[in-house]
C-alpha positions in Angstrom: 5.0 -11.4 10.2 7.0 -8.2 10.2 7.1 -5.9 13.4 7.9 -2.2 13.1 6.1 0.4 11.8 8.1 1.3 8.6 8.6 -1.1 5.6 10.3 -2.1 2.8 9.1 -4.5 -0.1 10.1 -5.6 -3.5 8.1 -7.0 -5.6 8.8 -9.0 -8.9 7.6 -10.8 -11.6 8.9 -12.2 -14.8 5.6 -11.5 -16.9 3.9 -8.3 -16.4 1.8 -8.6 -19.2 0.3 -11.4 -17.2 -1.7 -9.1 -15.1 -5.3 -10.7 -14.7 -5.8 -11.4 -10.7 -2.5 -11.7 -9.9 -1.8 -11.4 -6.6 1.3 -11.9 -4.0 1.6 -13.2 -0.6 0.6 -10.9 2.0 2.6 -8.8 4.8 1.0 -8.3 8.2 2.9 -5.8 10.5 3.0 -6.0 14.3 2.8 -1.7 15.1 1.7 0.0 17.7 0.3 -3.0 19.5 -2.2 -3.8 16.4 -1.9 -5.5 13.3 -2.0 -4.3 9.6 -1.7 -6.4 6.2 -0.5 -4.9 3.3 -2.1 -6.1 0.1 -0.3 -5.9 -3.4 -2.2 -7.2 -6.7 -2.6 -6.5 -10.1 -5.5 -6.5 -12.5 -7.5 -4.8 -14.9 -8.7 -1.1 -14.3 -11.3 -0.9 -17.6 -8.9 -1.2 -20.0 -6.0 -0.5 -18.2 -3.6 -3.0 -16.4 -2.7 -1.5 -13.3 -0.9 -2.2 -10.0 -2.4 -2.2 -6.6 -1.2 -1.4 -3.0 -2.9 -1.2 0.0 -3.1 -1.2 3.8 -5.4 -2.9 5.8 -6.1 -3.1 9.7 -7.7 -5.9 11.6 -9.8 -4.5 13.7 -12.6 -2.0 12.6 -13.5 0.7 10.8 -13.5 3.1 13.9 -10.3 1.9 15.2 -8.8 2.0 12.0 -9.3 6.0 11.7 -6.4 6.3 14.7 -3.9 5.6 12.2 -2.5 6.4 8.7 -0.1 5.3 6.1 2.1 6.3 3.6 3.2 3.9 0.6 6.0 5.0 -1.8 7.1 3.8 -5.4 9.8 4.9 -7.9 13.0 4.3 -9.6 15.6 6.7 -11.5 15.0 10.0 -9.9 11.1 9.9 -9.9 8.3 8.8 -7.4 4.8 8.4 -6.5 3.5 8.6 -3.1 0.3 7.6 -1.5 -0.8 8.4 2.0 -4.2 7.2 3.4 -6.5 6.0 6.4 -6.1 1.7 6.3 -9.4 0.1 5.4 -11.2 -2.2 8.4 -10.6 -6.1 7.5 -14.3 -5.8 8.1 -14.7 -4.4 4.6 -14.6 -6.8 1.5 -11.0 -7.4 -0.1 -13.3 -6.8 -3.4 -15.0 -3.7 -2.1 -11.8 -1.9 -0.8 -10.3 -2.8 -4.4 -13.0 -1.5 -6.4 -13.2 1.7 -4.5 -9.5 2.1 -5.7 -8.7 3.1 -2.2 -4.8 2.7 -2.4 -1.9 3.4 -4.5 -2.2 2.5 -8.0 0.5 2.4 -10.8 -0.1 2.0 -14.3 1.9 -1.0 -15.6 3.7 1.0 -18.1 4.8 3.3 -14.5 5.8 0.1 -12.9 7.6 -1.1 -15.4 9.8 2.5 -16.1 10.5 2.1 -12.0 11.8 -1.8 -12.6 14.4 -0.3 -15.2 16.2 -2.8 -17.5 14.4 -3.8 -20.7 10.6 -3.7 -19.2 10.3 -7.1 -19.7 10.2 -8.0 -15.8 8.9 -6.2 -12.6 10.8 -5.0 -10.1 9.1 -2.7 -7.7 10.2 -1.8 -4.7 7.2 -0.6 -2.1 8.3 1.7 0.9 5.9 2.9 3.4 5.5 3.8 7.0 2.3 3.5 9.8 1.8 6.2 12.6 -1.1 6.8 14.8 -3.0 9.9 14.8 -3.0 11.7 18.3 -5.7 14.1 18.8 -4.2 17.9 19.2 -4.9 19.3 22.0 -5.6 23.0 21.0 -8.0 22.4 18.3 -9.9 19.3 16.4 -7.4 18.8 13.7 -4.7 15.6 14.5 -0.7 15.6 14.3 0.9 12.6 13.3 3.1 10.6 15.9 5.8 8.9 14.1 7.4 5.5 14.2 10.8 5.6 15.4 
């Protein structure tokens, strides 16, 4: 259990190459009164082996859309970010994954982020939650950070 709305997470593991299924334990923040898990996994995308992160809220779809998230990868003066709206528990583990709804990294991406001899993966995940407020002067939505 993690409170806070802002994260940090590294992630390793001594064979990449080794990337049918395999998934790590997961991270459920305490924010804003709510929960969140955040999912990280690897596995095959066709023929690609690819890394996967994302967020997902307990609670459902509707309340969901209130908030939004930003994940954030890189290493040696290059990164990738990812912002989003988490998934509902409510929805399938499978079914978020397949929809690709998160940020994904192509192994040979992670493993230029974990440096050394690219024999091992060490990948750091940042990120951050904040709830959507609804603007008062118009539809659109302004984000309400996490201090």
């Amino acid at each position: 259990m993690h409170s806070g709305c802002t994260f940090n997470h590294r992630y390793v593991k001594s064979n990449p190459r080794e990337v049918e299924n395999a998934t790590w334990m997961l991270t459920v923040f305490h924010c804003f009164g709510q929960y969140f898990c955040l999912h990280f996994e690897a596995f095959q995308l066709g023929m690609a082996p690819v890394y996967m992160a994302f967020l997902r809220f307990m609670g459902d779809e509707m309340e969901a859309r209130n908030y939004s998230y930003s994940l954030e990868v890189g290493g040696y003066g290059r990164k990738i970010t990812w912002e989003g709206t988490p998934r509902s528990v409510r929805d399938s583990h499978r079914k978020v994954r397949d929809s690709h709804d998160g940020l994904i990294i192509q192994r040979n991406m992670a493993l230029f982020f974990s440096g050394g001899d690219r024999k091992e993966l060490k990948l750091r995940v940042t990120g951050r939650i904040w709830k959507e407020q609804p603007n008062p002067d118009g539809g659109a939505c302004i984000p309400n950070l996490c201090s």
